[in-house]
N, C-alpha and C positions, 0 to 999 in steps of 0.2 A: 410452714417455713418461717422461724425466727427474721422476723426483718427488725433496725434501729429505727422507732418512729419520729420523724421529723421535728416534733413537741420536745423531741430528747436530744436532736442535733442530726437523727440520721435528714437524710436527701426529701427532699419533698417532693410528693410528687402531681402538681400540677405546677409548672416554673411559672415565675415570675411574670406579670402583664399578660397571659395566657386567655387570661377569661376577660371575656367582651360585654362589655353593660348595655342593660336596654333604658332607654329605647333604641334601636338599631335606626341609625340617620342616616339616608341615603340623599344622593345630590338631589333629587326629585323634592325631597320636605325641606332643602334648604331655597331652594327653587321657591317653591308653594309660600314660604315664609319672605324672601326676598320679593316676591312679587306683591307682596299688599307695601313695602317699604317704595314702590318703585312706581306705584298708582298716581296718576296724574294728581288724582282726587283723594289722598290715605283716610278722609274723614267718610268717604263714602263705603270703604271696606269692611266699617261695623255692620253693613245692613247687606254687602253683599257676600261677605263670608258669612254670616248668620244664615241668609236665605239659603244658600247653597248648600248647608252641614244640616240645616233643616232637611232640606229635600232628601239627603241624601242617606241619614241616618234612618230616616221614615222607610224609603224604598230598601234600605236591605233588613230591614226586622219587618218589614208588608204588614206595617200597622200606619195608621192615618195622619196621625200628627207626631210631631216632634218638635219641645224646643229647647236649644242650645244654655247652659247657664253655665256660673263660673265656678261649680264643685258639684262633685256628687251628693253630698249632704244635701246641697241646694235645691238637687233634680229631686233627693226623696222627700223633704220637706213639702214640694211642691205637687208629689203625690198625696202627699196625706191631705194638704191643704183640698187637691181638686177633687178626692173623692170624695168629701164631704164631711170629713173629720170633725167633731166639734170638740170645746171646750170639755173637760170630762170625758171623753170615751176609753174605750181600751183598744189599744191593737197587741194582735199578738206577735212577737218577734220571739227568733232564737238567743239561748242563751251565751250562744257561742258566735261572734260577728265582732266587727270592730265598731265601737261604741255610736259611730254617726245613724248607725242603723233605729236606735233607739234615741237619740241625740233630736234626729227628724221629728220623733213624737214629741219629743217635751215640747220641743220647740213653736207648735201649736197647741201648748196648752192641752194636752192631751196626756194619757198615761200608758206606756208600755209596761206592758206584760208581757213575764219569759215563762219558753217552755225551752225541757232541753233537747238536745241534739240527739240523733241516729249514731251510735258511735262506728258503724260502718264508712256514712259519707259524709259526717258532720256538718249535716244541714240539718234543719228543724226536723223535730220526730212527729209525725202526723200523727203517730196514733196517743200521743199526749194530748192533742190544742186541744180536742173538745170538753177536757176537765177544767180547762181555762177559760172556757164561754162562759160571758155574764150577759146579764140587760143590758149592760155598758159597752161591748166589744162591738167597735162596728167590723174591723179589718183586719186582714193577715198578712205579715207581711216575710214570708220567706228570703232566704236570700241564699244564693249559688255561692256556697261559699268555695275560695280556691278553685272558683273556674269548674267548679261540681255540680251539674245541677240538681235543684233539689225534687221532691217526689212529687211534683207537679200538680200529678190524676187527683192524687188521696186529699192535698190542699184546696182544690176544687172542687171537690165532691163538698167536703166540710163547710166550706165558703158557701154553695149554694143551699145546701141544707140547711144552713144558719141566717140566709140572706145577708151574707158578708164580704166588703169588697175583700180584694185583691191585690197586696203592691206587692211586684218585684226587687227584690236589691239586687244589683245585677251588678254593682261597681268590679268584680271580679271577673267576671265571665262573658265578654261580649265575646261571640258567635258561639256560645255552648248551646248544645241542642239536646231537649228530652224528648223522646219518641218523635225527632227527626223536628222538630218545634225549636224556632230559639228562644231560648232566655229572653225574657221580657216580652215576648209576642203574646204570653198566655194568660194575665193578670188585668186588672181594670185600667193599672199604670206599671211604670216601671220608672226607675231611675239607675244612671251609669254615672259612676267615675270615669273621668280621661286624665286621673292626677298622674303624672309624668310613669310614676312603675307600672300603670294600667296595661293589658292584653292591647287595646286602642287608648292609644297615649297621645297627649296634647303637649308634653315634652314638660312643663308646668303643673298645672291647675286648670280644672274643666268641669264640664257634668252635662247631662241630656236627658231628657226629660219624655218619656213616649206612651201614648196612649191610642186608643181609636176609638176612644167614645165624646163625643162632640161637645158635651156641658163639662164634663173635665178638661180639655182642652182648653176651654172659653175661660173656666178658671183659672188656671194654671198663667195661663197668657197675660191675665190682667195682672196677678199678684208677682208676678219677674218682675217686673216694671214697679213697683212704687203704688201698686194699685190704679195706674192710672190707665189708660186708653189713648196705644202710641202706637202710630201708623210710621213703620220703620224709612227712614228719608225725608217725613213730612212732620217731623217734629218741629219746627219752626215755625210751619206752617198753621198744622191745627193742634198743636198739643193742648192741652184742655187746662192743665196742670192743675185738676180737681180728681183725690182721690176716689177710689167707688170700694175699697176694701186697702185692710191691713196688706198692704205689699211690701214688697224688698228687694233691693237690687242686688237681682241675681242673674243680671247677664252676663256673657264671655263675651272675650275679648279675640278680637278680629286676628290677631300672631298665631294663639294658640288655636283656634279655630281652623285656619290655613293649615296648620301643619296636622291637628287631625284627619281631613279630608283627605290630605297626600296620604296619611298612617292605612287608613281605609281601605285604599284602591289594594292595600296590598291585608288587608286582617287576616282572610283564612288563609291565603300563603303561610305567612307569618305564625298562624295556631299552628297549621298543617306540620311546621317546623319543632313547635314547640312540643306536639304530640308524639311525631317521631322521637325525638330526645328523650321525651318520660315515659312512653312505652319502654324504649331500650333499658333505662335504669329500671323498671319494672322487672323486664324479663331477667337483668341478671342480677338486681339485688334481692330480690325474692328465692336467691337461693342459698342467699346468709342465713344462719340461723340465728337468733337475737334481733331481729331486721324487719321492719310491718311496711311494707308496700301499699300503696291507695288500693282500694276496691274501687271497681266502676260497674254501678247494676248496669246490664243488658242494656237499659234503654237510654243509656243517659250519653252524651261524648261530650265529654268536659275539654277543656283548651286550660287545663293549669295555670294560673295566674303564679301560682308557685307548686314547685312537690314537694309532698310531706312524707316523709320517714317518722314510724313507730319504734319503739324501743320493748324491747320483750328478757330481759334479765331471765327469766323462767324456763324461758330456753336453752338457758346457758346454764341453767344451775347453778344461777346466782341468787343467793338471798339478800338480794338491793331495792328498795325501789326506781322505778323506771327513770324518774327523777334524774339521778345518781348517775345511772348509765351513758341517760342522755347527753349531758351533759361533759360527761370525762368524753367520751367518743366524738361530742361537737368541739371541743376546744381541742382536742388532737387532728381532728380534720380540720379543721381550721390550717391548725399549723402545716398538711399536707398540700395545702392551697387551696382547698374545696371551698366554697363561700356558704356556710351555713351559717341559722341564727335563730332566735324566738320568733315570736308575731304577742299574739298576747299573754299577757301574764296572767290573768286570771278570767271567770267569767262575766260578763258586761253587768250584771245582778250585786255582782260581789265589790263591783266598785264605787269610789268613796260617796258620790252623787246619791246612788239609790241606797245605801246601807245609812247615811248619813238625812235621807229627804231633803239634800239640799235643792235639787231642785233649779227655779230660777230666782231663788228668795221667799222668806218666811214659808218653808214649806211646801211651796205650787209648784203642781197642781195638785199634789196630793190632798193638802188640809184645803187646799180652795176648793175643792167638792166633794169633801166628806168621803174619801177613795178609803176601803178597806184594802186596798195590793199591800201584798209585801213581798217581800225579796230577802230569801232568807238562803244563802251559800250553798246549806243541803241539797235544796232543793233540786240543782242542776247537776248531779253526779257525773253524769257523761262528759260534759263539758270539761267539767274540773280536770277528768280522766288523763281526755285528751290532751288538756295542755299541760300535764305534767310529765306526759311519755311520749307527748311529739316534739319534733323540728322540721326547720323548713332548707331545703338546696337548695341554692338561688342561680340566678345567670343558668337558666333551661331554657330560653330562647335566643332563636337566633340575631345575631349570626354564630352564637356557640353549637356547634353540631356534633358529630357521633363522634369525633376523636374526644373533643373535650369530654364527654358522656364516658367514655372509655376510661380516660384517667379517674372522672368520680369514681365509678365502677373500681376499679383500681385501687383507689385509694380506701374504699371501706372496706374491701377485703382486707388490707393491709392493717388498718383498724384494729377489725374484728379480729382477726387472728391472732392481736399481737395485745390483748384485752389486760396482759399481765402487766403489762407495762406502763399502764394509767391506771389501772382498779390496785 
């Protein structure tokens, strides 16, 4: 049925202020937020909100330590740093992640290496890394992209056979679980975003930091601070104020902190919500033709950080690229009030840093230890794939629920059908 699409004047159809932004604020996190403002002592809240998102982020991933810093970059930096990363090494990362993933290596002096992605789950393709082991790679560093998890067993099986650490990048995915395991539970570290759009939001800027092997801990602990050796409360007292390593201040702050722990009590509520939502857009956009729906292997339950729509022209017997489609179809939903949009534009390889060896200057680390990597655009086929025939819904969690879901629904039908009218 000819409908006038919204992009051309006809009625749109998600009205106006309709869709609800996350993070979803309840009087509880304004509460949790107004009660460090309202502390007899507000200088004492750095050490008591600290200890208590400690304790508290450790018990629901039932791994040992945990500690709070002021971005996810920070928490993965402070993986690489605690597993043992040196000057020179290689870690391997996917080609397809948001650049801090690989950001975290340089940032020690160290060199990332891409492999590409699964174009089923867009997480790293295990049965690539091993063409990517050198004498130089100590670490792997998968990452759950879009709340997806990645293929776990196979990165572990590789890591042990190689004797190679483990970091998670989990900044998408807190409480996603692979074969009933969460995200970050299974690696030697892990590191989480809590930047305001996160699944567990700090409403700001955040990150956390979790392991359960005791010498990385002990690292990790030192180098947040300054390198130095600080007994939280008793800074005045005994602070040393003598380095024992390269550290960096990479603590959180006592506001966002408070309002994550409130976010928490409520996390798998809150997936639980967000799962129903992009199940339902599954079940009924997967019966558009032109239309790629996420895949979720058997063992994996992802909590969406966002959904992603495929674009398939071929379907439609169109001679376009997917590119083309994407795009007319995003900017006409747009106009039908659907909130869609990019994420990356290319793959993290192809960008200007590693094509250019900038680096952090003259070159490093690359020419600072004689690194034969290179990073050459081809090389990631999958990647590229994906980002030129995906996009992302946005506003799939609550409090947006199955009406809202309805109108998206709704509205790509309307779309799709009506293809003459943007192509």
């Amino acid at each position: 049925m000819s409908q006038e699409l919204a992009v051309h004047g006809g009625k749109r159809t998600v009205p106006e202020g309709f869709v609800q932004t996350w993070p979803y604020v309840t009087e509880a996190d304004q509460e949790a937020v107004m009660d460090v403002f309202k502390s007899a002592r507000i200088t004492d809240q750095q050490r008591i909100q600290s200890e208590g998102l400690t304790k508290e982020w450790a018990e629901y991933m039932g791994v040992k330590y945990c500690i709070p810093v002021n971005s996810g970059t920070a928490a993965l930096h402070l993986c690489v740093a605690a597993v043992g990363i040196e000057p020179g090494d290689e870690v391997i990362v996917p080609a397809f992640t948001f650049w801090a993933t690989a950001a975290a290596v340089l940032h020690h002096n160290a060199i990332p290496v891409f492999v590409d992605i699964d174009p089923r789950t867009y997480c790293i393709d295990p049965n690539l890394i091993e063409d990517k082991i050198t004498e130089r790679t100590k670490a792997i560093m998968p990452v759950h992209i879009h709340g997806m998890p990645a293929d776990m067993d196979a990165v572990l099986e590789i890591a042990e056979k190689h004797n190679l650490k483990v970091i998670e990048d989990v900044a998408q995915a807190h409480g996603a679980r692979y074969k009933s395991r969460l995200c970050g539970s299974m690696g030697d570290a892990a590191g989480y975003s809590t930047q305001a759009s996160k699944t567990l939001s700090s409403g700001c800027q955040g990150g956390l930091f979790t392991t359960s092997d005791e010498t990385a801990h002990e690292r990790a602990k030192l180098l947040q601070y300054f390198g130095e050796i600080v007994v939280p409360g008793r800074e005045r007292e005994e602070q040393e104020y003598n380095a024992y390593g390269l550290g960096w201040m990479y603590r959180g702050d006592m506001f966002s902190q408070a309002f994550i722990r409130s976010q928490l009590k409520r996390l798998d509520e809150n997936n639980s919500l967000r799962i129903r939502n992009c199940d339902f857009l599954t079940e009924h956009l997967r019966e558009i033709e032109g239309i790629a729906t996420p895949f979720v292997p058997d063992e994996c339950d992802p909590v969406y950080y966002n959904y992603v729509v495929g674009f398939k022209p071929g379907e439609l017997g169109l001679d376009i690229p997917p590119r083309i489609l994407r795009d007319k179809v995003q900017d006409a939903m747009k106009a039908e009030g659907v909130p869609m949009g990019l994420w990356q534009r290319l793959p993290v390889p192809a960008q200007e840093i590693f094509q250019n060896g900038v680096g952090y200057g003259k070159g490093c680390p690359w020419k600072c230890h004689n690194s034969s990597v290179e990073y050459r655009p081809d090389d990631y086929p999958k990647a590229a794939e994906f980002i030129d025939s995906h996009c992302y819904v946005f506003d799939v969690n609550p409090p947006n629920d199955l009406e809202l879901m309805g109108m998206y629904v709704e509205a790509f039908r309307k779309v799709m059908g009506n293809l003459d009218q943007i192509l």
